[in-house]
C-alpha distance (Angstrom), angle and dihedral (degrees) to the residues before:
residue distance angle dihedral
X1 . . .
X2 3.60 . .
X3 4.23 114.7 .
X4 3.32 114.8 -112.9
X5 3.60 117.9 -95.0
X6 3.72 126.2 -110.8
X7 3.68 131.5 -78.1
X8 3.84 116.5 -104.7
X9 3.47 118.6 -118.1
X10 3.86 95.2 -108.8
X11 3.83 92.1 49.6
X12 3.33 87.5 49.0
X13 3.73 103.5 50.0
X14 3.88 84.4 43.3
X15 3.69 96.3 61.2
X16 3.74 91.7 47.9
X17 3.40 93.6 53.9
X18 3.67 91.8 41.7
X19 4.15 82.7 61.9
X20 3.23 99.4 45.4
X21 4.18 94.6 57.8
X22 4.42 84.4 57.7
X23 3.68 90.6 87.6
X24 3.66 104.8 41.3
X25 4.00 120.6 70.1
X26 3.35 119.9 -104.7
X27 4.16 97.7 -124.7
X28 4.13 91.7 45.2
X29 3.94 83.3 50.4
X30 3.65 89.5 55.7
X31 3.68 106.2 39.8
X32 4.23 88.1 44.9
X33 4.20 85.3 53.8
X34 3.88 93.5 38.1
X35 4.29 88.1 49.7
X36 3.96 88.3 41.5
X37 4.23 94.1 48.1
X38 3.89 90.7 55.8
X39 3.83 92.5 45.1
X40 3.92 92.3 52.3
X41 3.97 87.7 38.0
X42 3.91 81.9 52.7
X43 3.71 85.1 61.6
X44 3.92 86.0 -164.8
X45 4.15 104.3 171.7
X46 4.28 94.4 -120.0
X47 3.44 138.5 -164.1
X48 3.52 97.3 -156.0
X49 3.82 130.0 57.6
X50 4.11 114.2 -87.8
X51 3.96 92.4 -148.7
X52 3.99 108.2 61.5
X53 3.62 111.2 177.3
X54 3.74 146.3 8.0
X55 3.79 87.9 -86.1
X56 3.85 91.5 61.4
X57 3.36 96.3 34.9
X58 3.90 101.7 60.0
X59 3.80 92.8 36.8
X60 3.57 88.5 59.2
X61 3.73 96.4 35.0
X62 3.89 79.1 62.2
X63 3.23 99.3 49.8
X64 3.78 104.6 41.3
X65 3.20 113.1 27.0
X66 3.50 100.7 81.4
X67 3.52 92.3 49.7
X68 4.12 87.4 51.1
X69 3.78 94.1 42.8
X70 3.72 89.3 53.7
X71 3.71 101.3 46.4
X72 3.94 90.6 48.9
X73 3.16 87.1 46.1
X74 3.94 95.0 63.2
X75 3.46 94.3 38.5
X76 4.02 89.5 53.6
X77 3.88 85.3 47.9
X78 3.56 92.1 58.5
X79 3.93 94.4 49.6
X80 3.74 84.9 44.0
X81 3.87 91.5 54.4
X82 3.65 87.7 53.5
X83 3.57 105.7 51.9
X84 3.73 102.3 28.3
X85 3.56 95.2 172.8
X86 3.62 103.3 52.5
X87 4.03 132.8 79.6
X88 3.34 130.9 -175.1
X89 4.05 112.8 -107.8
X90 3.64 91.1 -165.1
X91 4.10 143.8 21.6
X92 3.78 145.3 -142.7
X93 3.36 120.8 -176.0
X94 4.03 108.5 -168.2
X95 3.34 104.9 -158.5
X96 3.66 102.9 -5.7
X97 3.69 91.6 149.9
X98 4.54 94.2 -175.5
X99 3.63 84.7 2.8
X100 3.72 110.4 -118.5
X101 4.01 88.7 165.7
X102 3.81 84.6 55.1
X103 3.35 87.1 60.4
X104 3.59 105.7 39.2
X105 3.73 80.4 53.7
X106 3.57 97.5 59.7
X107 3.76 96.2 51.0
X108 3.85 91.1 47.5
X109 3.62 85.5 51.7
X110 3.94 116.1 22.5
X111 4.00 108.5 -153.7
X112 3.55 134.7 80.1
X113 3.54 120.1 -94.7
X114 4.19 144.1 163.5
X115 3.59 96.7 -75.4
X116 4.43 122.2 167.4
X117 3.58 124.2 -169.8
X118 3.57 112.5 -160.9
X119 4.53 119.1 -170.0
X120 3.62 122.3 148.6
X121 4.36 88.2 -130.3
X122 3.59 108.9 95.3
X123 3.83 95.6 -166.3
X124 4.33 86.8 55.3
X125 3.52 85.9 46.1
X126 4.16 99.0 47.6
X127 4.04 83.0 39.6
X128 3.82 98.0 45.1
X129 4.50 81.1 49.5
X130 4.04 89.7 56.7
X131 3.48 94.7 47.9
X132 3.68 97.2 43.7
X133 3.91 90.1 61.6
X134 3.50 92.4 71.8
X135 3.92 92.7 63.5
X136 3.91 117.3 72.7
X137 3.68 94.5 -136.8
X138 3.57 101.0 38.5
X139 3.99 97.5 56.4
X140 4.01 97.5 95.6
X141 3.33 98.1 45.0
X142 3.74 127.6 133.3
X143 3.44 121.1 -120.6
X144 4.06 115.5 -169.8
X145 3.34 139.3 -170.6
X146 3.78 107.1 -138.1
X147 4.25 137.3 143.8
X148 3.82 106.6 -94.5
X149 4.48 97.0 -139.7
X150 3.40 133.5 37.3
X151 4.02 123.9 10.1
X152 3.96 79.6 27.6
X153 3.94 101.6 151.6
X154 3.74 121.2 -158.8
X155 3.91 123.6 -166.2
X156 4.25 108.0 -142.2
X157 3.46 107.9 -80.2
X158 3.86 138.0 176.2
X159 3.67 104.2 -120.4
X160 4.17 119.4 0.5
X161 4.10 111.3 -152.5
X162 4.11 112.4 -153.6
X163 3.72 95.4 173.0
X164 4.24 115.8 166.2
X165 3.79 93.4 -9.1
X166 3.63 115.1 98.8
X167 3.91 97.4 65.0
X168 3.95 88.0 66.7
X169 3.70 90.4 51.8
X170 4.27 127.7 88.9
X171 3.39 116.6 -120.4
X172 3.72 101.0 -90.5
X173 3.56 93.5 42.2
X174 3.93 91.6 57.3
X175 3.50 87.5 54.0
X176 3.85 109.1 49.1
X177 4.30 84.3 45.9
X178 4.10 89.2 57.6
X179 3.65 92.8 47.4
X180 3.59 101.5 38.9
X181 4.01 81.2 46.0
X182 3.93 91.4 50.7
X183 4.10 88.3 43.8
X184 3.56 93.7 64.4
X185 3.48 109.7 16.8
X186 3.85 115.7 90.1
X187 4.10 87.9 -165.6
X188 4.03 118.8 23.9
X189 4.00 121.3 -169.9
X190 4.18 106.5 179.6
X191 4.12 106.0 -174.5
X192 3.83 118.4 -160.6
X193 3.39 139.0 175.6
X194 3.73 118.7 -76.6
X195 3.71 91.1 -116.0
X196 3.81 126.6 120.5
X197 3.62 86.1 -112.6
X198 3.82 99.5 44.7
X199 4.02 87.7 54.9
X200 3.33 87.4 50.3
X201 3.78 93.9 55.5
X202 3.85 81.9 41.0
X203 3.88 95.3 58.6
X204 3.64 93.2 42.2
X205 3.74 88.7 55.2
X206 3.89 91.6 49.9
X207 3.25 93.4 56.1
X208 3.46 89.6 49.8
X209 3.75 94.9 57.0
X210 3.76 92.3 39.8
X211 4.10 91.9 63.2
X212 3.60 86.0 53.3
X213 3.45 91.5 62.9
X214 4.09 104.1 -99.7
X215 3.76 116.0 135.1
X216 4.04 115.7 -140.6
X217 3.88 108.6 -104.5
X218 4.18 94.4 176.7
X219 3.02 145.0 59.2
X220 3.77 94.6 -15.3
X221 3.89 113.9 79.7
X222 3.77 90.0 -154.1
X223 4.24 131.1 24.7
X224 3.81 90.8 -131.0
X225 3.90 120.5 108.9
X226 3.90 117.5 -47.6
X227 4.09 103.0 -104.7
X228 3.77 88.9 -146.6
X229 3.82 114.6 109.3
X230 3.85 109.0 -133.8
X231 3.48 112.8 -119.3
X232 3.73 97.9 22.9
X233 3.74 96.4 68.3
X234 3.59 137.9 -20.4
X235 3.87 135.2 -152.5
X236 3.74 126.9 -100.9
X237 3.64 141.8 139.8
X238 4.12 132.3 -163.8
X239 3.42 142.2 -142.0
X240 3.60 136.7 -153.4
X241 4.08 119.8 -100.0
X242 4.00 125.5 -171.7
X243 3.99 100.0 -140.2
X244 3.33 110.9 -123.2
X245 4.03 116.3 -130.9
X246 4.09 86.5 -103.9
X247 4.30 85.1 58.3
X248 3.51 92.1 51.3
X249 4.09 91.7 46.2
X250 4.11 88.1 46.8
X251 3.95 100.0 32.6
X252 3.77 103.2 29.5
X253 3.96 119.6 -154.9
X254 3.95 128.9 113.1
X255 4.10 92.0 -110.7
X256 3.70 105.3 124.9
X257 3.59 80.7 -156.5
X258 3.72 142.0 36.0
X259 4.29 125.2 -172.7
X260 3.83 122.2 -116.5
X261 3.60 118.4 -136.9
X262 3.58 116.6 -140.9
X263 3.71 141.6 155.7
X264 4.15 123.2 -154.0
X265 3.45 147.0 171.4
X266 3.80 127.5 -151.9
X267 3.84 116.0 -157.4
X268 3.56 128.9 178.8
X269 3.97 146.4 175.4
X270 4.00 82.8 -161.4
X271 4.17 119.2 95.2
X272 3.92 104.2 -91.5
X273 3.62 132.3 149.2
X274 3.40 122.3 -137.8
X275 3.74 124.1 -128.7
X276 3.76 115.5 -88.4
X277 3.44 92.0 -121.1
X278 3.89 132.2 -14.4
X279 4.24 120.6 -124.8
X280 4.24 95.0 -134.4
X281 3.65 93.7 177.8
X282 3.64 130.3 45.4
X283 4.12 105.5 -102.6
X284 3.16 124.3 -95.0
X285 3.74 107.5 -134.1
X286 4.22 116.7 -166.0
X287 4.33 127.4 166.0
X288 3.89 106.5 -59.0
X289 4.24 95.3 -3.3
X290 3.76 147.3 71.0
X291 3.66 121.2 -154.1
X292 3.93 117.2 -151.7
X293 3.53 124.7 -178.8
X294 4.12 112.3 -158.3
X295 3.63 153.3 -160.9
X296 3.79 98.0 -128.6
X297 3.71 128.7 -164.0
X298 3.06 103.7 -125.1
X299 3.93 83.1 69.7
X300 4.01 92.7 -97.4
X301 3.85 137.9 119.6
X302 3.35 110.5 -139.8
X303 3.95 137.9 162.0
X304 3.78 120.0 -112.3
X305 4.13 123.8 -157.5
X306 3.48 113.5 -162.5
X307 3.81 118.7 -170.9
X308 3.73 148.1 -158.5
X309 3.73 87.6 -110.0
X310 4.48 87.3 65.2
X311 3.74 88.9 67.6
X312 3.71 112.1 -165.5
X313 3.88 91.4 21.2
X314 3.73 96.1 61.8
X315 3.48 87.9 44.0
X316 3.81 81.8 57.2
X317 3.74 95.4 48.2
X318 3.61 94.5 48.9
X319 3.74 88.6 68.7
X320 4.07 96.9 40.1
X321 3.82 118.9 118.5
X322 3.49 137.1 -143.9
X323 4.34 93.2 -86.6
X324 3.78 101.9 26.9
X325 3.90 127.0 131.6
X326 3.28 107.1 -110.4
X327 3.27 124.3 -118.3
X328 3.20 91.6 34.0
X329 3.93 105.7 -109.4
X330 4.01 93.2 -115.9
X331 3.70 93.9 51.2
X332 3.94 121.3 116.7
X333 3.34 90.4 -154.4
């Protein structure tokens, strides 16, 4: 009989969480997550932690995680995708507070490695420690209390994680984190929401990392200047979340699922190539055709039609999602 095999990271980090919710009542759960929400909605730039005891912490852990884990995890996907043969020998987590992007990390990337989180909560870090010891690669890491802004120092590091973090920061404070983050980090993935203003904070940070001499690996094709005009549109992509039973007490709904919206940038000093092109809607698909809009790289958006008459290609573009490279990187075409 063959053992069973292991548990994915996700499954894993689900189950903990699932554990951790048994002690605390439903009703505080839900008013701690529904009083956390509008503070992180407030997106008021803070010198003091938002989460403030166990209590918030694992309600919140509950709730967002998932959601976090899931939207790293594309973004990581995408970097992945570009540099195939690279992974990252060691990782820093700025602001990782129960360290999603540490574990989004590990199931891009399946070993055990150096990896830091650094969050000025205690009780996210001392959660974010119990949960990691349920994950094989996660059980050595280093969890550190440290001020997420200015006077923020980094040790060099492989690949440096700043995912939902710079929208509670002031000005100054967002800035010093990207740079120290670019710095020291050979590869750099920042994850925001997929808000107007969280791509803004997303393209300020890329061009942040960019003067520092990092090249864009994802979602951009090309590091030149974003061809989006702020204010008329922004960039974002989603992924797909299984609600937990504590999202369908809070949210409501029947939706086993609900979609994440997130905006990233990858940047690297490693080789990579960049996607061709980038799908940044989700594809339109009508009798006979498939209409993709893209990131080009010649720095344009531009709309694709792909018909019957391209054979395996609209085949291909058929199954593309909102976020894919397109074409896909195995195609012939």
């Amino acid at each position: 009989m063959n053992p069973a095999a292991p548990a994915s990271a996700e499954d894993t980090l689900r189950t903990t969480l699932a554990h951790l919710l048994d002690g605390l009542p439903p009703r505080r759960a839900a008013t701690a997550v529904d009083r956390l929400i509008a503070s992180y909605r407030g997106r008021t730039p803070t010198h003091t932690p938002v989460l403030r005891d166990r209590a918030d912490v694992v309600a919140y852990a509950a709730y967002r995680m998932p959601a976090t884990f899931e939207a790293v995890r594309a973004a990581l996907g995408a970097l992945a995708a570009a540099a195939p043969d690279w992974t990252p020998g060691s990782h820093t987590d700025i602001g990782g507070g129960t360290g999603a992007a540490t574990w989004a990390t590990a199931a891009t990337w399946p070993r055990e490695r150096p990896v830091t989180v650094l969050d000025w909560a205690e009780p996210a870090l001392a959660l974010g420690r119990e949960i990691a010891a349920a994950h094989p690669a996660l059980k050595a890491a280093e969890w550190r209390r440290a001020r997420i802004g200015q006077g923020l120092a980094l040790d060099p590091t492989d690949l440096v994680t700043v995912s939902y973090v710079l929208g509670e920061l002031t000005d100054a404070d967002r800035a010093h984190v990207v740079d120290a983050a670019a710095a020291t980090g050979r590869t750099v993935v920042i994850v925001e929401p997929g808000t107007p203003d969280g791509y803004g904070r997303i393209i300020e940070a890329r061009d942040r990392l960019i003067a520092a001499g990092l090249r864009v690996a994802a979602p951009c094709p090309h590091s030149a200047r974003c061809p989006i005009v702020p204010g008329e549109d922004w960039c974002h992509f989603a992924a797909r979340v299984s609600r937990s039973s504590l999202h369908r007490q809070i949210k409501g709904g029947s939706l086993p699922y609900e979609d994440e919206k997130f905006s990233y940038v990858a940047a690297t000093r490693e080789p990579a190539t960049p996607a061709p092109h980038r799908v940044v809607r989700r594809p339109q698909i009508r009798k006979g055709q498939v209409l993709l809009d893209l990131c080009a790289p010649d720095e344009a958006l531009r709309r694709e039609t792909v018909t019957k008459r391209h054979g395996p290609l609209y085949r291909a573009a058929r199954d593309a999602d909102w976020g894919d490279a397109w074409p896909p990187r195995h195609s012939d075409e």
